[in-house]
MITOR-121822 format. One record per residue (C-alpha): x, y, z; residue in three letters. Coordinates in steps of 0.05 Angstrom, whole numbers, padded with zeros to 5 digits, always signed. Each point is the difference from the previous one (the first is absolute). Layout:
<sites>
XYZALA ...
</sites>
This chain:
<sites>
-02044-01262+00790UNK -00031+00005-00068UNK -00056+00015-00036UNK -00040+00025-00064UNK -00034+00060+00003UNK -00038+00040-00068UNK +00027+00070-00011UNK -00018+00045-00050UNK +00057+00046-00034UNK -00023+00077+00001UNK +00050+00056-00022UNK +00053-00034+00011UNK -00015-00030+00064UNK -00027-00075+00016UNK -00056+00000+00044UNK -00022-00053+00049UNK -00075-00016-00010UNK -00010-00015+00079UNK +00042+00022+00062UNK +00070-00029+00012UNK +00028-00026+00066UNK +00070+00049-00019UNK +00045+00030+00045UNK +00015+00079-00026UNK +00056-00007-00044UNK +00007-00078+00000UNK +00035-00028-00061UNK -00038-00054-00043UNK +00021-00041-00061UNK -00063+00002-00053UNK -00008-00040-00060UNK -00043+00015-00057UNK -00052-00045-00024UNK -00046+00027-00056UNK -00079-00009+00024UNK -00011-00066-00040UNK +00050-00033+00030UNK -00017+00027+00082UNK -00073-00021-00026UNK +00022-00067-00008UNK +00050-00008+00065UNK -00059+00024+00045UNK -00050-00044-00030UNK +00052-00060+00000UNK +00012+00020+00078UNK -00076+00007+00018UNK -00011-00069-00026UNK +00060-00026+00037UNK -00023+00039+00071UNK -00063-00046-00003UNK +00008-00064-00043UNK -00054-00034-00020UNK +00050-00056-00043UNK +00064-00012-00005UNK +00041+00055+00004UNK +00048-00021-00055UNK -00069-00020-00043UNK -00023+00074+00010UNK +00071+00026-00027UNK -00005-00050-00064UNK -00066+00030-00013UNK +00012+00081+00010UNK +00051-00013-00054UNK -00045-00020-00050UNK 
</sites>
């Protein structure tokens, strides 16, 4: 299972904005993606969760 959550990075430490489903001491791979670009994969999903056009139409124009 996957998914993107917001952190925030605090003396040293990254910080989940909202509570995790985690077992203690579970291991997780994170990538790094600076705000602009998490800005633009959640509006990109959003507008994919409830298309009101083409899906591939909506990609074509978030790219502009």
């Amino acid at each position: 299972m996957g998914e993107i959550i917001e952190v925030i990075y605090e003396n040293g430490v990254l910080k989940p904005l909202r509570p995790l489903k985690l077992k203690e001491g579970q291991r997780l791979r994170v990538r790094i993606l600076s705000t602009g670009l998490s800005e633009f994969i959640k509006s990109v999903e959003e507008k994919l969760e409830r298309p009101e056009k083409d899906p591939l139409e909506i990609l074509t124009t978030v790219r502009e």
